[in-house]
Each structure stands twice: as structure tokens, then as C-alpha cells.
KELOTOR-242858 format. One record per atom (N, C-alpha, C, O, CB): residue number from 1; x, y, z. Coordinates in nm, 3 decimals, decimal comma. Glycine has a CB too. Layout:
% residues N
REC resi      c1      c2      c3
REC  NUM       X       Y       Z
...
This chain:
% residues 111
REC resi      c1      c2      c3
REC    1  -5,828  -3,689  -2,676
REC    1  -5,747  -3,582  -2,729
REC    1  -5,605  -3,599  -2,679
REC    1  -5,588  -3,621  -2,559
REC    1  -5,805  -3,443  -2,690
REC    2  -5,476  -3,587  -2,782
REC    2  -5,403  -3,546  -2,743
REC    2  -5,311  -3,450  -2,769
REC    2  -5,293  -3,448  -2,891
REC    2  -5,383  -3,606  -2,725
REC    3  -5,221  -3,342  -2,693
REC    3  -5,166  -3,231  -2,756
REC    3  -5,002  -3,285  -2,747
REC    3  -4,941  -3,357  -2,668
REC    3  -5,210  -3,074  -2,674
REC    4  -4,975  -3,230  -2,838
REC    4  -4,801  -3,236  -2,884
REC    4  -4,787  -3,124  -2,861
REC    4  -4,842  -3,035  -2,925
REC    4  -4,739  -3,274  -3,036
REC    5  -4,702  -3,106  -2,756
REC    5  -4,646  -2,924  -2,753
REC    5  -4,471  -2,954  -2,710
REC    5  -4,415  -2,891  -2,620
REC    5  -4,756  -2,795  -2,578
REC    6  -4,396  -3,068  -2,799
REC    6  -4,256  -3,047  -2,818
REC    6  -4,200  -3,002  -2,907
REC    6  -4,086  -2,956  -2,899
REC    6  -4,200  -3,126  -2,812
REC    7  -4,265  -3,005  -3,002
REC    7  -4,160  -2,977  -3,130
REC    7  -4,130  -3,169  -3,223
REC    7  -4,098  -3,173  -3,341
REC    7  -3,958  -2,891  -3,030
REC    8  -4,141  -3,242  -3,177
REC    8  -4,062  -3,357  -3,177
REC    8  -4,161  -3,460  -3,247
REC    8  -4,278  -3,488  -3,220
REC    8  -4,012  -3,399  -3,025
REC    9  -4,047  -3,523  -3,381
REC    9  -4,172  -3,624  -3,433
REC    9  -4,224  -3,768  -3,376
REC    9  -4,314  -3,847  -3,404
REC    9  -4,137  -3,660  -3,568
REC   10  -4,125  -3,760  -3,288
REC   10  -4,185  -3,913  -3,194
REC   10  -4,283  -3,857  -3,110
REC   10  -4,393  -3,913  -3,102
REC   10  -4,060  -4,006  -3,078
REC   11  -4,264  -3,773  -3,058
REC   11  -4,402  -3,720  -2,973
REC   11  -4,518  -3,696  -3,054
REC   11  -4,629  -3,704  -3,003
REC   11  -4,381  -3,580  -2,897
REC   12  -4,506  -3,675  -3,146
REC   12  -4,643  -3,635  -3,252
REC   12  -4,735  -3,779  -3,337
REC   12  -4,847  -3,803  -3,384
REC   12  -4,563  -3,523  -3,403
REC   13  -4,554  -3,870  -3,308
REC   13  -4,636  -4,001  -3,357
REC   13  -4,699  -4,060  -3,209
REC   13  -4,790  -4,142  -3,222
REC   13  -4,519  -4,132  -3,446
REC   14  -4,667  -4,033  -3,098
REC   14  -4,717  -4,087  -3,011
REC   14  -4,859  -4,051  -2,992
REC   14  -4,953  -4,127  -2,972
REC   14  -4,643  -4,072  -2,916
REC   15  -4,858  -3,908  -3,002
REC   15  -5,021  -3,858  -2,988
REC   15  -5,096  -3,935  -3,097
REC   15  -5,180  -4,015  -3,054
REC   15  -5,048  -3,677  -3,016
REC   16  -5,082  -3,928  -3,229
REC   16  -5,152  -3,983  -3,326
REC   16  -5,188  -4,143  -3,265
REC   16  -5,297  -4,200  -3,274
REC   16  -5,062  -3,973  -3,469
REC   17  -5,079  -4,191  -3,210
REC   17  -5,125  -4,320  -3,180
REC   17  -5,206  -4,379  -3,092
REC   17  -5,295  -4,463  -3,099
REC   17  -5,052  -4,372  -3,164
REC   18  -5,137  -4,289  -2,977
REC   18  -5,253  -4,223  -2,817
REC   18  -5,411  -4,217  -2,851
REC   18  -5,488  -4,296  -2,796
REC   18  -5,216  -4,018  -2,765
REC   19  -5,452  -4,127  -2,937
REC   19  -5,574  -4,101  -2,937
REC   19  -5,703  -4,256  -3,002
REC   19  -5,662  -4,347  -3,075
REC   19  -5,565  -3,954  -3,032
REC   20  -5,823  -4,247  -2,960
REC   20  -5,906  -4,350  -3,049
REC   20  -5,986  -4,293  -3,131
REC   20  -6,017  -4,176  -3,152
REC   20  -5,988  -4,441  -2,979
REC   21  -6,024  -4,422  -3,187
REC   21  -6,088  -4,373  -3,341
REC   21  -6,143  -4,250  -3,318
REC   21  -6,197  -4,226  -3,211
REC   21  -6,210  -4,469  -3,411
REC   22  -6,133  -4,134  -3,445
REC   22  -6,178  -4,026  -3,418
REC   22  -6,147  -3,963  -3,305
REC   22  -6,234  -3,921  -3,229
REC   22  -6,282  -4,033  -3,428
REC   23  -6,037  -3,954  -3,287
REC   23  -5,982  -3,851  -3,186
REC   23  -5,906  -3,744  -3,216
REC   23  -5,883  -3,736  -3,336
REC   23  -5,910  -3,904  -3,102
REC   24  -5,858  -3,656  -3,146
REC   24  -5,859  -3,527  -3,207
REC   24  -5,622  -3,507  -3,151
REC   24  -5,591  -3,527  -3,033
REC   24  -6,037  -3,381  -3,095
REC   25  -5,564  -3,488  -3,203
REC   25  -5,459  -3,443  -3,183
REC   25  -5,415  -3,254  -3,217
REC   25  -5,430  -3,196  -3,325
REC   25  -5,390  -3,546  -3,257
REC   26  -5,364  -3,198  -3,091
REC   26  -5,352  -3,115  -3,138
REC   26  -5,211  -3,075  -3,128
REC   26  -5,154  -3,100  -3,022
REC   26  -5,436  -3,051  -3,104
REC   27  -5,145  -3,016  -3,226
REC   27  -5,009  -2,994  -3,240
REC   27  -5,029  -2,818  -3,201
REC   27  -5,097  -2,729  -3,253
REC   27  -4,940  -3,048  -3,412
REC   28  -4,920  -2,820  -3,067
REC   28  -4,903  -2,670  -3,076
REC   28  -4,733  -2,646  -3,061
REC   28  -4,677  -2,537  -3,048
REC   28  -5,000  -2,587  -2,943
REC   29  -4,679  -2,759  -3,065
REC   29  -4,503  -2,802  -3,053
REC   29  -4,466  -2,740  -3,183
REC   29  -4,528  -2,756  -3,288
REC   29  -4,452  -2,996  -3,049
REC   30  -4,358  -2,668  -3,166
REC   30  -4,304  -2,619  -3,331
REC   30  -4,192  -2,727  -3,389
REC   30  -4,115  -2,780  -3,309
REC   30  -4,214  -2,445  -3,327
REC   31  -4,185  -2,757  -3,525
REC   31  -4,125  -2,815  -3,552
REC   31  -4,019  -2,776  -3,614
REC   31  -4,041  -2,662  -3,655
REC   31  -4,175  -2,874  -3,584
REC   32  -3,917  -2,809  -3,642
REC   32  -3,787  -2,723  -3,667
REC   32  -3,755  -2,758  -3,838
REC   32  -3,668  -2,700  -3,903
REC   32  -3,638  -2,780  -3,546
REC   33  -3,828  -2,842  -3,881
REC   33  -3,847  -2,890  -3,987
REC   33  -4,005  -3,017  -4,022
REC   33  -4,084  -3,077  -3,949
REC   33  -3,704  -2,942  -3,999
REC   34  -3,985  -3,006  -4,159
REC   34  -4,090  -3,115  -4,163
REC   34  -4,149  -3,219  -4,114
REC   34  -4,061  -3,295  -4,073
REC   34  -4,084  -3,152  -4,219
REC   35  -4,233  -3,256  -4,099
REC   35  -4,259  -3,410  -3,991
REC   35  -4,358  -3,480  -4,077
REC   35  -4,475  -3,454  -4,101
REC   35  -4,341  -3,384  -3,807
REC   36  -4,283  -3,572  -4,115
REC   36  -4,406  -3,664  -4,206
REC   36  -4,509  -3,743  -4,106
REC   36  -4,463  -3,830  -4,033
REC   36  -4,325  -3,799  -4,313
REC   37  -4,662  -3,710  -4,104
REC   37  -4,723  -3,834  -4,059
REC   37  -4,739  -3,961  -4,128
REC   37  -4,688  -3,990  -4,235
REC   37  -4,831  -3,808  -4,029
REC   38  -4,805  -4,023  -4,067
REC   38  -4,832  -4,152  -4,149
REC   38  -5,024  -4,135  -4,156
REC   38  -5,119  -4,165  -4,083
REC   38  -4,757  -4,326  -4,045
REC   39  -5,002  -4,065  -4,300
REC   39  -5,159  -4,004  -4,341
REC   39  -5,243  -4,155  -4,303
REC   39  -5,330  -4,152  -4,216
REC   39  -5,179  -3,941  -4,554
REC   40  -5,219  -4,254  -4,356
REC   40  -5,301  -4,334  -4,395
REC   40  -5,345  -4,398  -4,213
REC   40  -5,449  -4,465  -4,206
REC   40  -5,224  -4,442  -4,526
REC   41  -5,285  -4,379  -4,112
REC   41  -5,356  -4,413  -3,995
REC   41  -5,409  -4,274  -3,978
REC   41  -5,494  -4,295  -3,892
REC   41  -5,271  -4,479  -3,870
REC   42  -5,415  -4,142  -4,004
REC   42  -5,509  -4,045  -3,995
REC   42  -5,609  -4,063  -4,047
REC   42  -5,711  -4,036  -3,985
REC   42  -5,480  -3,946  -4,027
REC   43  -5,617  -4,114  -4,176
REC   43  -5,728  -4,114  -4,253
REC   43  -5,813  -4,282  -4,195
REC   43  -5,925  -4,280  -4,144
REC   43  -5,669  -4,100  -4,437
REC   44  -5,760  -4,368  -4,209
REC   44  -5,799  -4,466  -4,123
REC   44  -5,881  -4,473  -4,017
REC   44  -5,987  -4,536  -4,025
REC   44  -5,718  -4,501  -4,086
REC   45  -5,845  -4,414  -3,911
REC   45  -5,886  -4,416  -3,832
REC   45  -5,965  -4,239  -3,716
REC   45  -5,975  -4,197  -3,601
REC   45  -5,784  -4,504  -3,808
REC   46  -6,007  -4,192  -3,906
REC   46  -6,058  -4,058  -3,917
REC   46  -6,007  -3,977  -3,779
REC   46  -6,087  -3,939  -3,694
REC   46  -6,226  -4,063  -3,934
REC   47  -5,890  -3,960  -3,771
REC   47  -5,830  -3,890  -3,663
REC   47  -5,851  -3,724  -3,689
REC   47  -5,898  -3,696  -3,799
REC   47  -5,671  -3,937  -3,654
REC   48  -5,823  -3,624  -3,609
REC   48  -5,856  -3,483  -3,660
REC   48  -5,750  -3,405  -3,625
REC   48  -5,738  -3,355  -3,513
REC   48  -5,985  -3,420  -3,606
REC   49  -5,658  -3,390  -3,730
REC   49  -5,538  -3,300  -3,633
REC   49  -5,628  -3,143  -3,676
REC   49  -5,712  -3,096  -3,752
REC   49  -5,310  -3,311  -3,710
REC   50  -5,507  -3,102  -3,526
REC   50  -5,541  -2,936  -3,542
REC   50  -5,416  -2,854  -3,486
REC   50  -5,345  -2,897  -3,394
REC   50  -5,689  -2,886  -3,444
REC   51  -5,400  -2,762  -3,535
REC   51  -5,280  -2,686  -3,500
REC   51  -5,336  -2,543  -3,446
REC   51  -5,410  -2,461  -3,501
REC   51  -5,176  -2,672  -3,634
REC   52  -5,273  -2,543  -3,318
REC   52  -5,315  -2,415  -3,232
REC   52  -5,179  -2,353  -3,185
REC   52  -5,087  -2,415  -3,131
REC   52  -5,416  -2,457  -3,091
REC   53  -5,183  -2,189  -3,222
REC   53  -5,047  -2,126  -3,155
REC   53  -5,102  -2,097  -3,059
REC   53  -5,215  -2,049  -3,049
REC   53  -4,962  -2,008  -3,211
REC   54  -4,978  -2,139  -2,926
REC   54  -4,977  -2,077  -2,755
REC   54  -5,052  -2,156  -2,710
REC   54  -5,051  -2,270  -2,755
REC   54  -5,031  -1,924  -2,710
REC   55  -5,119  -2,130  -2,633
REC   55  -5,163  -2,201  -2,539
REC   55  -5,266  -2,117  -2,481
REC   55  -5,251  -2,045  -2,382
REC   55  -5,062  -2,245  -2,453
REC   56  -5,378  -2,132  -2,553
REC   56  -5,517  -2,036  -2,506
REC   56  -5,537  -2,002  -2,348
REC   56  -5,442  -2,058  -2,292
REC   56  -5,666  -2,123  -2,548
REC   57  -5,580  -1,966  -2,295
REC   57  -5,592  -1,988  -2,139
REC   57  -5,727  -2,027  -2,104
REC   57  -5,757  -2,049  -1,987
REC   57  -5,555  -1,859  -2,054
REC   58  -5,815  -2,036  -2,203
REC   58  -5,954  -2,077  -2,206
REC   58  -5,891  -2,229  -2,198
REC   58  -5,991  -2,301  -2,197
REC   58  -6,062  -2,022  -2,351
REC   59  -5,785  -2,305  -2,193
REC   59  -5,728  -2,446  -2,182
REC   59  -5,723  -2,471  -2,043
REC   59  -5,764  -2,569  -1,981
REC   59  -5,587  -2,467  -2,247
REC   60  -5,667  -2,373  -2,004
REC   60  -5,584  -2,406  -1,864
REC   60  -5,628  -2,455  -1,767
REC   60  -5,568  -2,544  -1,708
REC   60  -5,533  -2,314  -1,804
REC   61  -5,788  -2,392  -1,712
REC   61  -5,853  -2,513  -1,603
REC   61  -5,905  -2,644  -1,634
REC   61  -5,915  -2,717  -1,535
REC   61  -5,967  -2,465  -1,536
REC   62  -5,948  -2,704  -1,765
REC   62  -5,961  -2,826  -1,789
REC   62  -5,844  -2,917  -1,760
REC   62  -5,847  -3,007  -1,676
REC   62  -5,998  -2,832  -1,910
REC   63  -5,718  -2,879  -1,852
REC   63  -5,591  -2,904  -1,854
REC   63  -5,555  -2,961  -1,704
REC   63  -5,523  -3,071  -1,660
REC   63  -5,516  -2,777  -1,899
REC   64  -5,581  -2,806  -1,634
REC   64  -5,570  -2,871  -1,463
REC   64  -5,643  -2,986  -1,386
REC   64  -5,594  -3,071  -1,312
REC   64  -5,610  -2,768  -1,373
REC   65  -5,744  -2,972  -1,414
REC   65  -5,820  -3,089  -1,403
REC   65  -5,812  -3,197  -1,425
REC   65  -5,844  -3,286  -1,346
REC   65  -5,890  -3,089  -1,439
REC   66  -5,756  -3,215  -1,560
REC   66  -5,734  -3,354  -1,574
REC   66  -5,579  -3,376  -1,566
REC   66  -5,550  -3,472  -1,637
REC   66  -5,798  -3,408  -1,710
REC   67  -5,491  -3,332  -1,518
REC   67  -5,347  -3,392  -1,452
REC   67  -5,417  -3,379  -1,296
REC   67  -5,357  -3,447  -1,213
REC   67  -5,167  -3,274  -1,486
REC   68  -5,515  -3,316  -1,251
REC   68  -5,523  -3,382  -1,080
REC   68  -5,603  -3,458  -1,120
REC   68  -5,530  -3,556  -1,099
REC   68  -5,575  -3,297  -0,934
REC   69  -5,678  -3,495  -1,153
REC   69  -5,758  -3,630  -1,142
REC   69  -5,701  -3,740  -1,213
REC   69  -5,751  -3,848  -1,240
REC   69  -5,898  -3,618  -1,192
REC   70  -5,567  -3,686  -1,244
REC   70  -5,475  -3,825  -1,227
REC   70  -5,481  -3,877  -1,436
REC   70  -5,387  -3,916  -1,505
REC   70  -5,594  -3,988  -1,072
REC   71  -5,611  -3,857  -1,473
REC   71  -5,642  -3,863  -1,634
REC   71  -5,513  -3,864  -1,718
REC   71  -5,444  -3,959  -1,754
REC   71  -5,731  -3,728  -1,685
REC   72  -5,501  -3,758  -1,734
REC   72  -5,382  -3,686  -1,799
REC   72  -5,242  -3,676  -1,693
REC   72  -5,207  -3,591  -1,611
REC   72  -5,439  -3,525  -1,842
REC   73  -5,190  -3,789  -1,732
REC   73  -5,050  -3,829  -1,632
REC   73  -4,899  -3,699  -1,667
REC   73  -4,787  -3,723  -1,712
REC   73  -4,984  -4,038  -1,697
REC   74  -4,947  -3,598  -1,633
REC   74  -4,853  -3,497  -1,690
REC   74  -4,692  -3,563  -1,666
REC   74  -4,620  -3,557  -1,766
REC   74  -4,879  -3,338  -1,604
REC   75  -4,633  -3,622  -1,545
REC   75  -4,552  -3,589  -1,464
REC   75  -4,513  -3,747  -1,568
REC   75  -4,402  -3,783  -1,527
REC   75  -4,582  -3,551  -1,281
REC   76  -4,547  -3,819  -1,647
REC   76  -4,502  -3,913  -1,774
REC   76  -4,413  -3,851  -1,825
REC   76  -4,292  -3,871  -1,819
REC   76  -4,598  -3,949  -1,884
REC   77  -4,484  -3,756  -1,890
REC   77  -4,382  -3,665  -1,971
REC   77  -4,207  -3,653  -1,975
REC   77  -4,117  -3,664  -2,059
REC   77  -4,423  -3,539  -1,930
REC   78  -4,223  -3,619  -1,812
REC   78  -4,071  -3,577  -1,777
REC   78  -3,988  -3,703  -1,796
REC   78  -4,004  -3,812  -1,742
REC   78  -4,051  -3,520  -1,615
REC   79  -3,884  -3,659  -1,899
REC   79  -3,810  -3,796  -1,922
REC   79  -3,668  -3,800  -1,865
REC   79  -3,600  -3,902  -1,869
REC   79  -3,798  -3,828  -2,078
REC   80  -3,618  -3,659  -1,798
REC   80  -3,516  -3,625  -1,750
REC   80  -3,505  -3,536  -1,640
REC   80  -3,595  -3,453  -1,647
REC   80  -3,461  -3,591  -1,833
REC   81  -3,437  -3,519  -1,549
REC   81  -3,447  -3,393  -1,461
REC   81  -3,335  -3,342  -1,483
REC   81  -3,249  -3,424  -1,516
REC   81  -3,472  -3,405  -1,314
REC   82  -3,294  -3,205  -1,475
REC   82  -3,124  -3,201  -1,409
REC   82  -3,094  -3,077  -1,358
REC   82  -3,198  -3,011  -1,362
REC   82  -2,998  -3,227  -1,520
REC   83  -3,000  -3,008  -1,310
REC   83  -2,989  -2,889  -1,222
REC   83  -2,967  -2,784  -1,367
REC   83  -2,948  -2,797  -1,488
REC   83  -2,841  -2,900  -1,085
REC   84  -2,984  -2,654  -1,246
REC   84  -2,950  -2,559  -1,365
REC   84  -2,816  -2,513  -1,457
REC   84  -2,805  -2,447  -1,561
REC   84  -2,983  -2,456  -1,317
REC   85  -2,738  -2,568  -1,385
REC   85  -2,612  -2,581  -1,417
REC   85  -2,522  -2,636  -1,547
REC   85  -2,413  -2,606  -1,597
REC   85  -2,589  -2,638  -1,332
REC   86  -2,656  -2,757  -1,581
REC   86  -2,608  -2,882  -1,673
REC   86  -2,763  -2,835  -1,826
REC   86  -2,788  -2,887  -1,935
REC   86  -2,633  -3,105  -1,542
REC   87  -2,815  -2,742  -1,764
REC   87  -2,932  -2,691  -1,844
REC   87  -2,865  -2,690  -1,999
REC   87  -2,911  -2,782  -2,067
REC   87  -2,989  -2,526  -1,784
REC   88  -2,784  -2,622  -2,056
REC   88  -2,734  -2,608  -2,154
REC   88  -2,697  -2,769  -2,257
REC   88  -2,740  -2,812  -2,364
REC   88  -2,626  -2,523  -2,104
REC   89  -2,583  -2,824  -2,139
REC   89  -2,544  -2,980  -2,211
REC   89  -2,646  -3,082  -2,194
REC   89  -2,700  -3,154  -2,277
REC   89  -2,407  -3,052  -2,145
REC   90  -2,659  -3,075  -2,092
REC   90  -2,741  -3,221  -2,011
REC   90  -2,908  -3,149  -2,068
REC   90  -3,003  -3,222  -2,039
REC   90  -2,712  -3,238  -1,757
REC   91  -2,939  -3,044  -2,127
REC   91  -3,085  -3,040  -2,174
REC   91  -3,130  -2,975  -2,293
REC   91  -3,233  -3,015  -2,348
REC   91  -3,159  -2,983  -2,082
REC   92  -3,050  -2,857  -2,352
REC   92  -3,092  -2,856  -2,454
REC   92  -3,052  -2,937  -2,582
REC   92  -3,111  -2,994  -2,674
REC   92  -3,089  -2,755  -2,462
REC   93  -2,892  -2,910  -2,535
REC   93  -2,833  -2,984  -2,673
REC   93  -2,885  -3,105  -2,655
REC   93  -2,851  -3,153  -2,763
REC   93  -2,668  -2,996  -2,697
REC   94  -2,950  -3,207  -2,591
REC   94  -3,011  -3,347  -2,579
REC   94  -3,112  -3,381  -2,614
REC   94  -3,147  -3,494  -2,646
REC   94  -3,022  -3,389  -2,483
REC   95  -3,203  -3,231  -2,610
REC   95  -3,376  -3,197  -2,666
REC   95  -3,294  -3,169  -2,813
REC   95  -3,360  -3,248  -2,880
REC   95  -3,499  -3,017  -2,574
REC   96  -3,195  -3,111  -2,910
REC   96  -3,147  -3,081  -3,016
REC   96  -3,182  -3,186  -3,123
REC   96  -3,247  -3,179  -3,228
REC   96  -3,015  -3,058  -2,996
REC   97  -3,097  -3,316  -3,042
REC   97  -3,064  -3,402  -3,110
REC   97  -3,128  -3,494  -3,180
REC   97  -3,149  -3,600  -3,121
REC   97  -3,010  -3,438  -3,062
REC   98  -3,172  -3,481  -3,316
REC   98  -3,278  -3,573  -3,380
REC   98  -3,299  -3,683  -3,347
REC   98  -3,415  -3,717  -3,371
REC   98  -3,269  -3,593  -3,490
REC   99  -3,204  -3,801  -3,277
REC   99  -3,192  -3,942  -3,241
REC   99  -3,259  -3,959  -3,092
REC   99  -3,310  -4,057  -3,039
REC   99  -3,030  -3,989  -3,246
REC  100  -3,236  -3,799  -3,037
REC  100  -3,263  -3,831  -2,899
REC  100  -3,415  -3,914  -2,862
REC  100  -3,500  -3,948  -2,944
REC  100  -3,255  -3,688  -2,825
REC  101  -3,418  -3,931  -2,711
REC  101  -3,550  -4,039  -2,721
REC  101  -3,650  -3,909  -2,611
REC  101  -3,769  -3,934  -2,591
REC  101  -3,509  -4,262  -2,624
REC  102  -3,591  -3,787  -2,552
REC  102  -3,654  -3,728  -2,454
REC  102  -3,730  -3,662  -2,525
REC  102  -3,710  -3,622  -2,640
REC  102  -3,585  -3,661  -2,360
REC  103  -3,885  -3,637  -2,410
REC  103  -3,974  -3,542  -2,488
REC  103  -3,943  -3,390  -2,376
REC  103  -3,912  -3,281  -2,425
REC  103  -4,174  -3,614  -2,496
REC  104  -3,958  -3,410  -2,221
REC  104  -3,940  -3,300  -2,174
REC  104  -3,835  -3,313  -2,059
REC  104  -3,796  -3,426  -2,031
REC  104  -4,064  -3,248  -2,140
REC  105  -3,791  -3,216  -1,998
REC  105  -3,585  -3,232  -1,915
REC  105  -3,674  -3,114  -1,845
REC  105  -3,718  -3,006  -1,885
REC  105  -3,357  -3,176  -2,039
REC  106  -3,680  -3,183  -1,726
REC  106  -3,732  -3,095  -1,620
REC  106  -3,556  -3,043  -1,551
REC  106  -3,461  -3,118  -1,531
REC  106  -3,861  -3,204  -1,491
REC  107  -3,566  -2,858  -1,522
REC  107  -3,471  -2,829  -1,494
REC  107  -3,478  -2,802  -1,325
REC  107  -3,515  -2,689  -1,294
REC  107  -3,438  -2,733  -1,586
REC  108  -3,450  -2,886  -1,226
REC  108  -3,469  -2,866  -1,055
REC  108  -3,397  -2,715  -1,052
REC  108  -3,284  -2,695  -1,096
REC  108  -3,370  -3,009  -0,933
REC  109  -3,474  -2,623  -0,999
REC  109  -3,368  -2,489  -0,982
REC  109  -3,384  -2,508  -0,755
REC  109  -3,367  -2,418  -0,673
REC  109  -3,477  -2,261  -1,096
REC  110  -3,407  -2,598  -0,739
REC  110  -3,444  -2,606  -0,555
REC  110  -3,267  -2,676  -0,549
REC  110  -3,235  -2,689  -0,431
REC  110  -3,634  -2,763  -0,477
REC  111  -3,176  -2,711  -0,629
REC  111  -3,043  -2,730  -0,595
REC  111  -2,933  -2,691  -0,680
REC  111  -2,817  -2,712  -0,643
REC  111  -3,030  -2,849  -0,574
């Protein structure tokens, strides 16, 4: 399984690609517009999307589980850090930008 919770169509092609045959992707990332998949590796490789709003909490101790047992490499994700200061330039407008390559901009508020 994997979940897309950016918004972002490279992240959504990554999950689709992430998962094996018959695996399940779930999109709970909003998209700000359309996102074409590429049906024919869904159908191919009978993948199962599913779209879930929020984030159930019936998720949350598995979820935990598998970023400590190391499974689910959460801390991948982070493709940026930066203070709170630069939050605005240095992270949203950068998450904005259709070209950009980041999926998540961890904001340090400890400086």
C-alpha cells in the first residue's frame, strides 16, 4: 500500500509505481486540479486506487508501527527543512510551484 497525502502529481505517480501487482494506493492529498494517471499501468497491473478524506484514526497505530519498524521510511519524505521564518518563501510558495520536485518542507520551529 501506498498513501499520497500531498496534493502533488509526482507523488501520486510515485505511489502508483511504489506499490506491486495488485496493490492498493490511497490518495487522501488534495489536488488543486486534475491529475492524469497513466490508467493503463493501473489496469495492468490491477492496481486499486482509493480515495479517503482525513485521516481516520483507526490508521494511526498501524501507520506508527510501520515508520518504527523502520517499513515505512517516513523521514524519506522530507525533502526540505527550513525555519519558521522562511515558511512562507522557502515553503509554501516552493510546495506551489507545479515544476517543483518537493513532496514535504519540514518547518524546524526548535530555531
Amino acid at each position: 500500500m501506498a498513501i499520497e497525502c500531498v496534493g502533488n502529481e509526482h507523488a501520486l505517480k510515485a505511489c502508483v509505481d511504489a506499490v506491486r501487482k495488485q496493490g492498493v494506493v490511497v490518495q487522501t492529498g488534495l489536488h488543486p486540479h486534475e491529475n492524469p494517471l497513466d490508467w493503463f499501468q493501473v489496469t495492468f497491473r490491477d492496481l486499486e486506487i482509493k480515495g479517503a478524506w482525513a485521516y481516520p484514526t483507526h490508521y494511526w497505530p498501524r501507520v506508527i508501527r510501520l515508520i518504527a519498524s523502520g517499513l515505512l521510511p517516513a523521514t524519506r519524505i522530507v525533502t526540505k527543512r527550513i525555519t519558521l521564518d522562511t515558511a512562507v518563501t522557502e515553503g509554501f510558495d516552493v510546495l506551489l510551484d507545479p515544476a517543483g520536485a518537493h513532496l514535504k518542507i519540514l518547518i524546524d520551529l526548535s530555531k
